[in-house]
C-alpha positions in Angstrom: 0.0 0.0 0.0 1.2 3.5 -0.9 3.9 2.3 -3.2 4.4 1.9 -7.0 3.8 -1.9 -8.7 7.3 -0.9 -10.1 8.6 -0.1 -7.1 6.9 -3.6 -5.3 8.9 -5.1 -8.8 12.1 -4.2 -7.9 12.2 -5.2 -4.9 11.4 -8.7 -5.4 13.8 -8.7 -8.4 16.2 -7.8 -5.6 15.5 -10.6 -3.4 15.0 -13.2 -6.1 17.3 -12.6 -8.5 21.0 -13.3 -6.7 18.9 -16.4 -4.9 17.4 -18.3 -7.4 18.1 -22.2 -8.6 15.2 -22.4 -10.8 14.0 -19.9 -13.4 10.8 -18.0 -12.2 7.8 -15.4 -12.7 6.6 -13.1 -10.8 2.4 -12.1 -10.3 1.6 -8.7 -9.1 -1.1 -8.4 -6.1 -3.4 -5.4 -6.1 -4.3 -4.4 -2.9 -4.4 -0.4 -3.4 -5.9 0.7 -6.4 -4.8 4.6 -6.8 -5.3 6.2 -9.7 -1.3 5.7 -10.5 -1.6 2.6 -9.6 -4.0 1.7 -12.3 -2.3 3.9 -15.3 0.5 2.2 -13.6 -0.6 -1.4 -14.7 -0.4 -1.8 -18.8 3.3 -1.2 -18.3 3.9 -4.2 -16.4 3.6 -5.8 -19.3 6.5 -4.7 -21.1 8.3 -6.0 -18.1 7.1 -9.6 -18.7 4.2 -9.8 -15.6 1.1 -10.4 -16.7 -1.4 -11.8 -14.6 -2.3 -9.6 -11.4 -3.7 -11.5 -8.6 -6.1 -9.7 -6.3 -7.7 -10.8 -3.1 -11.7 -11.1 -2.2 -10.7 -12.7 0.9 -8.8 -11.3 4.1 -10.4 -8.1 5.3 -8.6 -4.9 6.3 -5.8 -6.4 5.0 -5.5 -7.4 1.4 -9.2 -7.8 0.3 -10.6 -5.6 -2.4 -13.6 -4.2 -3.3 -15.9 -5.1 -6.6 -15.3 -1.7 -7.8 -11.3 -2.2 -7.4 -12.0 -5.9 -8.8 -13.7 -5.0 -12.3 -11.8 -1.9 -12.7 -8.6 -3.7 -12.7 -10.6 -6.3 -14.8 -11.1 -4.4 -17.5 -7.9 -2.6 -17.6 -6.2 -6.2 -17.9 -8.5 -7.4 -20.8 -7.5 -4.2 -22.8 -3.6 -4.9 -22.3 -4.1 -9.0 -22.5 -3.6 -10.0 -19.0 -4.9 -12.3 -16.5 -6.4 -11.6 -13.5 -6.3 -14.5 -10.7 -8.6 -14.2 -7.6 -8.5 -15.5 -4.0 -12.1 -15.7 -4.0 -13.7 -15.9 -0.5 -16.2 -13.5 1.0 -13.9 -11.2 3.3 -17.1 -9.6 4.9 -18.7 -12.4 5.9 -15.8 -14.4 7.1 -14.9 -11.5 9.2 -17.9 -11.4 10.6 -17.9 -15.5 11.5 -14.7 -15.0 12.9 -15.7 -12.2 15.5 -18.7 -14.4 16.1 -16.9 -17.3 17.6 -14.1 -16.0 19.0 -16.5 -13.3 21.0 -18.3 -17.1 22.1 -14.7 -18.7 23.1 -14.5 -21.1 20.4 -11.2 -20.6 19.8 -9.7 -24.1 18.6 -8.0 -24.8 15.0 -11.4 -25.8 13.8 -13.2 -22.9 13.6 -11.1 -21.8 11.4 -13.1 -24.2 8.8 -16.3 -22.7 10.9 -15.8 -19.7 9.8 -14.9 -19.6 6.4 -17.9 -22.1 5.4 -17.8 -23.2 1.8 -20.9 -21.1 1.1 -18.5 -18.1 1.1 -15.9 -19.6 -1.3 -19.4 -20.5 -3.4 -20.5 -17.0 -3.6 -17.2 -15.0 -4.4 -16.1 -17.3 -7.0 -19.8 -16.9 -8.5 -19.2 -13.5 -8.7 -16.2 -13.3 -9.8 -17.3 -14.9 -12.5 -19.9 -13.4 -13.8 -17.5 -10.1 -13.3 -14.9 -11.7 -15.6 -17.8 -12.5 -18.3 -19.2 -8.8 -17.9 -15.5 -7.6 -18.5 -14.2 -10.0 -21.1 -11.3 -11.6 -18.8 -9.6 -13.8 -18.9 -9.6 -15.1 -15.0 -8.2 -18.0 -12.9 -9.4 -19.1 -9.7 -6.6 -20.1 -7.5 -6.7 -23.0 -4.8 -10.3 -24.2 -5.3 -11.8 -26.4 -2.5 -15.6 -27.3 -3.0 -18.9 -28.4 -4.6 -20.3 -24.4 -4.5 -17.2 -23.0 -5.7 -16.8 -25.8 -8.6 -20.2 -25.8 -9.8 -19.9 -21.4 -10.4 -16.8 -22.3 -12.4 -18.5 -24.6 -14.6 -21.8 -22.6 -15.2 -19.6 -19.9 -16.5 -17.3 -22.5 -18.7 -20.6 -23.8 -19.8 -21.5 -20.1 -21.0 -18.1 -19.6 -22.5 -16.8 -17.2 -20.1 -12.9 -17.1 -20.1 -12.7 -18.5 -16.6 -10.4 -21.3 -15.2 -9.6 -22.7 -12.4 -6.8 -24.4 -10.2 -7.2 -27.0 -7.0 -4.3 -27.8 -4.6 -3.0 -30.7 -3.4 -3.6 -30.6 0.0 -8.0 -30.3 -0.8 -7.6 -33.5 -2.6 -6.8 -35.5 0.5 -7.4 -33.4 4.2 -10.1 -32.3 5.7 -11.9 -31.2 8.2 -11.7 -33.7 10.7 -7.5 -32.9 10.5 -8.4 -29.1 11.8 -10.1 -31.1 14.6 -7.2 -33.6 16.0 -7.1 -33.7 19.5 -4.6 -30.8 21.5 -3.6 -28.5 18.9 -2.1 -30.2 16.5 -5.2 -29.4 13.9 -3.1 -26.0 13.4 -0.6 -28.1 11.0 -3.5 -28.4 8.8 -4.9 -24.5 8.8 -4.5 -22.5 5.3 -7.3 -20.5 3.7 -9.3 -21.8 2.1 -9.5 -24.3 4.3 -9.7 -28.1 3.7 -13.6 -29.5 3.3 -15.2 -32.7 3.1 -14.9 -35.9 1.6 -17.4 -34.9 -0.6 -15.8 -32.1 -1.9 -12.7 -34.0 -2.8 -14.7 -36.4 -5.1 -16.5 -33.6 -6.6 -12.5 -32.1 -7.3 -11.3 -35.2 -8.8 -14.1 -35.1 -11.0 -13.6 -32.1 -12.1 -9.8 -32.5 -12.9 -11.3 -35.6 -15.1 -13.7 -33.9 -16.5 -11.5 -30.7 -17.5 -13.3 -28.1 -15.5 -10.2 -27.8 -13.7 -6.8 -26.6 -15.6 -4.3 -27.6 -12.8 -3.5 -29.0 -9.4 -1.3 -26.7 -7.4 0.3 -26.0 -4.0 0.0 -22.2 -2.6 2.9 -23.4 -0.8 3.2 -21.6 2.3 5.0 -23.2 5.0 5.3 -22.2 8.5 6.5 -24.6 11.1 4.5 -25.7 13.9 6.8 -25.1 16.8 8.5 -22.5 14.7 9.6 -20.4 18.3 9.9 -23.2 20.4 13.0 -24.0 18.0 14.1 -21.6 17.6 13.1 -20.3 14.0 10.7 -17.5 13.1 7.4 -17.9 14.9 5.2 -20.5 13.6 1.4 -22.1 14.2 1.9 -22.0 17.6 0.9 -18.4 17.7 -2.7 -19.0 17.5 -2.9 -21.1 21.0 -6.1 -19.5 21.6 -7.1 -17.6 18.9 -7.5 -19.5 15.8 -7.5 -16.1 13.8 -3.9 -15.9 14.7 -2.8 -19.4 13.3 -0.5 -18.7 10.3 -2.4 -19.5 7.4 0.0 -21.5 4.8 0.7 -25.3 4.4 4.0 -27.1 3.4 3.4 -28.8 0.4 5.5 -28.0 -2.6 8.1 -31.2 -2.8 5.3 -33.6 -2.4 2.8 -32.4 -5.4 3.9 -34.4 -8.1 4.9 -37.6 -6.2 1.4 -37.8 -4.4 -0.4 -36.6 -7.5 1.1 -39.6 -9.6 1.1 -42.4 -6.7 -2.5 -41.6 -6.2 -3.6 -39.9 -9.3 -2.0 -42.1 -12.3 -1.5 -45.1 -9.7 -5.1 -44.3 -8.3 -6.7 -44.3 -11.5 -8.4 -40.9 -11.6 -6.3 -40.2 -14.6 -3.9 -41.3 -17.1 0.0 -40.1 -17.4 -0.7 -37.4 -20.2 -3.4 -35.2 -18.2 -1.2 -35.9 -15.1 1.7 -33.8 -17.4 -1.2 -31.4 -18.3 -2.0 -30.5 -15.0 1.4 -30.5 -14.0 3.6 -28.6 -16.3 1.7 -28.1 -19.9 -1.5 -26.0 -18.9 0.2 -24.0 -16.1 3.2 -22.8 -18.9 0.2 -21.9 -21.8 -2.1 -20.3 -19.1 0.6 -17.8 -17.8 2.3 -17.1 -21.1 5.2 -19.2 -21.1 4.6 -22.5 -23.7 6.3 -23.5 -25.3 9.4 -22.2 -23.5 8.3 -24.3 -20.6 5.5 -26.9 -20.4 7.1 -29.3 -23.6 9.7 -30.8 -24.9 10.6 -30.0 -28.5 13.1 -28.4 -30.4 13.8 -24.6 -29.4 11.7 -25.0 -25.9 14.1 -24.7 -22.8 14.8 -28.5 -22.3 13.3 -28.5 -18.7 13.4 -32.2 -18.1 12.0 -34.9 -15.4 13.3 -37.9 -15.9 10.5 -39.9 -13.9 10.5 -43.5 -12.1 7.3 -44.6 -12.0 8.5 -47.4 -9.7 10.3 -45.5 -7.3 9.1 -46.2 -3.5 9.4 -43.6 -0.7 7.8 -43.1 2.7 7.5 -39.7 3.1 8.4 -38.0 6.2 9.8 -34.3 6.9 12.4 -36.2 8.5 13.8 -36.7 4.6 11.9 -33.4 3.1 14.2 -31.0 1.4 11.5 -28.3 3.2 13.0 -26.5 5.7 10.0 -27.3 8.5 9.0 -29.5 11.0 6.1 -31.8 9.8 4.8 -33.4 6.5 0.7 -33.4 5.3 1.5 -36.7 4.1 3.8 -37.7 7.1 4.1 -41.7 6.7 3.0 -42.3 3.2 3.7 -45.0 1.5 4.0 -43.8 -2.6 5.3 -45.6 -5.7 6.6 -42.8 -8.2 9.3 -39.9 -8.5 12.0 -37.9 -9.9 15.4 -39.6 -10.7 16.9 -36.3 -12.4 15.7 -33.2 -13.1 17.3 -30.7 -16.2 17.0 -26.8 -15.8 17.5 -25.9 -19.6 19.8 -29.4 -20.5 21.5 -28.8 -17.3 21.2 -31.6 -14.5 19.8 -29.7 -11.3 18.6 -33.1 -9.3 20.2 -36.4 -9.2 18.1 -38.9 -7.1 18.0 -37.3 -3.9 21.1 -35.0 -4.3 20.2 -31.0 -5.5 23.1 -29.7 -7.4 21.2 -26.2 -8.5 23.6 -23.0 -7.9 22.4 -19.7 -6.7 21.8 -17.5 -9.8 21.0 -20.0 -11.9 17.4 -19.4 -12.1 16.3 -16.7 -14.8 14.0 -14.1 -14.0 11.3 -15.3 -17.3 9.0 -12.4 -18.8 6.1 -14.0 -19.8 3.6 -13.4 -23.1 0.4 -11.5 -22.5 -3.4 -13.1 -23.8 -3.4 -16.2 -21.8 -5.8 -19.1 -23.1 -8.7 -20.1 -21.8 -8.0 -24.0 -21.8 
C-alpha cells in the first residue's frame, strides 16, 4: 500500500534474482488501487508480468472491493492480462470469525467454521460473472468445493474465459484434520481451508472432467513449533485464537509424487493429463509455452526424468522443506524424480540437489493467456 507496482517489482527482483536455482515469474497483487496505480498497470507488461492477482478474501488487509476488482478487470483485458482471484467472501468471514471468538470457540477448527464453503461459493460466482461482464480472462486459485466448482463450470458452460486451479492438500485433508485432539489441527490451517470428503470427489471429477486446468500447492510453510525452536514464529501463535494461526501449508516437494502415486496409480487419470496438469496447462495459461511446459526443439529442455517405480515413505524427516512436519507424514508412494534438467542442465540427481544460486532466470512472460 502507498507504493508503486514498479517499485513492489524491484524489490522482489532484488530478493530473487541473486537467490534463485530455478528460473521463475513473478504475479503482481493489487491491494491499493490509486489512480497511478491503475495507469501504472499496462506497463507491467513490457516487463514480462502479466497476470495480477487480487484478493476477495482477508479483510482490512489485502481484500478488495468489486469496484477495485472490475476496474482492474477491464484494464487487464485491454492490455491481454490475467487476472487471478483468491475468492472468498472477506465480509462475511470476518464477521464469522468475531462471532466465535466473541463465544470462546477458539480451537484450529473454527477456522473451517468460519470460512464455510458457502462463502468460497459465492465469491467465485461473482467473480465470475464479473470476468464475463468484462471479457477476462480469470483464474481461480486454490479451489476447494462443490459451490465453488459448480460457479466455475456454469460460466465454462456459458463460455466465459474463466479457469480454475485446485491444490493438493483439498484432494486428500479435511476437516476432521483441523479437529485432531490438543492442537495439532493448526498443522492443517491455510485458507481456504480443507472441506469434506465430498468435496474432494466432486475435485477429482472435475480434474477428469476438464473443469479444472491444474493441481497446485499455494505453498506456504510455516512450522508448527517454529519459536519453540528456535526459527521465526510459527502455528503455535494461534494457541487460543485460531485467527492468529498462520495461514500456509507445506506442500511443494510432495505435489507431483502424491499426485502420480494416487492420481496415475489411483486411476483418476492417465499419465498425459497428469503432465497437463502439471507442467503443460500452467506454462500456456501464464504465457510461457512452449518455452516451458514441452519438450521439442527450441523449448528450454526443462526435463523430469521420472521413475514410475520409485518407492518412498515420506516424512519431513527426509523433506528437502525447511520445517518441522509433512501433510502426508508416513505415506507409502510408488513414483518420482530420478533427475531433473533446468535448460539441458542436471539440477537433481536422485536425492542430491546440485542447482547454484543464480542459476534461475527471471522469465517475462507473453500476455493473452488461453482459456483452456
Amino acid at each position: 500500500k502507498g507504493r508503486s507496482l514498479h517499485d513492489g517489482l524491484a524489490d522482489w527482483h532484488r530478493k530473487a534474482d541473486p537467490k534463485a536455482q530455478i528460473d521463475y515469474g513473478f504475479h503482481m497483487a493489487i491491494t491499493d488501487l490509486r489512480p497511478e496505480v491503475m495507469d501504472e498497470i499496462p506497463s507491467l507488461v513490457a516487463d514480462g508480468v502479466t497476470s495480477l492477482k487480487l484478493f476477495m478474501a482477508y479483510k482490512n488487509v489485502f481484500q478488495v472491493d468489486d469496484t477495485t476488482l472490475f476496474r482492474t478487470m477491464m484494464t487487464a483485458a485491454e492490455h491481454g492480462m490475467l487476472i487471478m482471484v483468491h475468492a472468498e467472501n472477506g465480509d462475511v468471514i470476518d464477521d464469522l470469525v468475531h462471532k466465535y471468538l466473541a463465544n470462546g470457540q477458539t480451537d484450529p477448527i473454527y477456522h473451517a467454521y468460519s470460512r464455510p464453503s458457502a462463502v468460497e461459493g459465492e465469491a467465485t460466482g461473482r467473480a465470475v460473472a464479473l470476468a464475463g461482464v468484462a471479457g477476462c480472462p480469470l483464474y481461480v486459485v486454490h479451489m476447494t468445493c462443490e459451490e465453488a466448482i459448480q460457479q466455475l463450470r456454469l460460466g465454462r458452460a456459458r463460455s466465459l474465459p474463466v479457469m480454475g486451479e485446485t491444490c493438493v492438500q483439498y484432494l486428500f485433508l479435511t476437516e476432521d484434520d483441523l479437529a485432531r485432539p490438543g492442537y495439532e489441527g493448526a498443522k492443517f490451517v491455510c485458507s481456504p481451508p480443507v472441506r469434506t470428503v465430498h468435496d474432494q470427489g466432486v475435485l477429482w471429477n472435475a480434474l477428469r472432467d476438464r473443469t479444472l486446468q491444474v493441481v497446485s500447492t499455494d505453498h506456504c510453510p510455516f512450522w508448527y513449533e517454529g519459536g519453540v525452536n528456535g526459527h521465526i514464529p510459527g502455528k503455535e501463535l494461534g494457541k487460543g485464537d485460531f485467527s492468529k494461526i498462520p495461514n500456509g501449508l507445506p506442500v511443494i516437494e510432495d505435489r507431483m509424487k502424491i499426485m502420480w502415486h494416487y492420481g496415475v496409480r489411483g486411476g483418476h487419470f492417465d499419465a498425459n493429463r497428469f503432465v497437463e496438469l502439471m507442467c503443460t496447462n500452467p506454462a500456456k495459461i501464464f504465457g510461457l509455452y512452449p518455452r516451458k511446459g514441452t519438450i521439442a526443439v527450441g523449448s528450454d529442455a526443462d526435463i523430469v526424468v521420472w521413475d514410475p517405480d520409485r518407492t518412498e515413505t515420506v516424512s519431513y524427516k527426509t523433506d528437502h522443506m525447511n520445517v518441522d512436519y509433512n501433510l502426508f507424514e508416513g505415506h507409502e508412494i510408488v513414483g518420482g524424480p530420478s533427475a531433473v534438467f533446468l535448460r539441458g542442465s542436471q539440477i537433481v540427481d536422485g536425492a542430491r540437489w546440485l542447482g547454484k544460486n543464480g542459476q534461475g532466470q527471471f522469465l517475462k512472460r507473453n500476455a493473452y493467456a488461453p482459456v483452456l
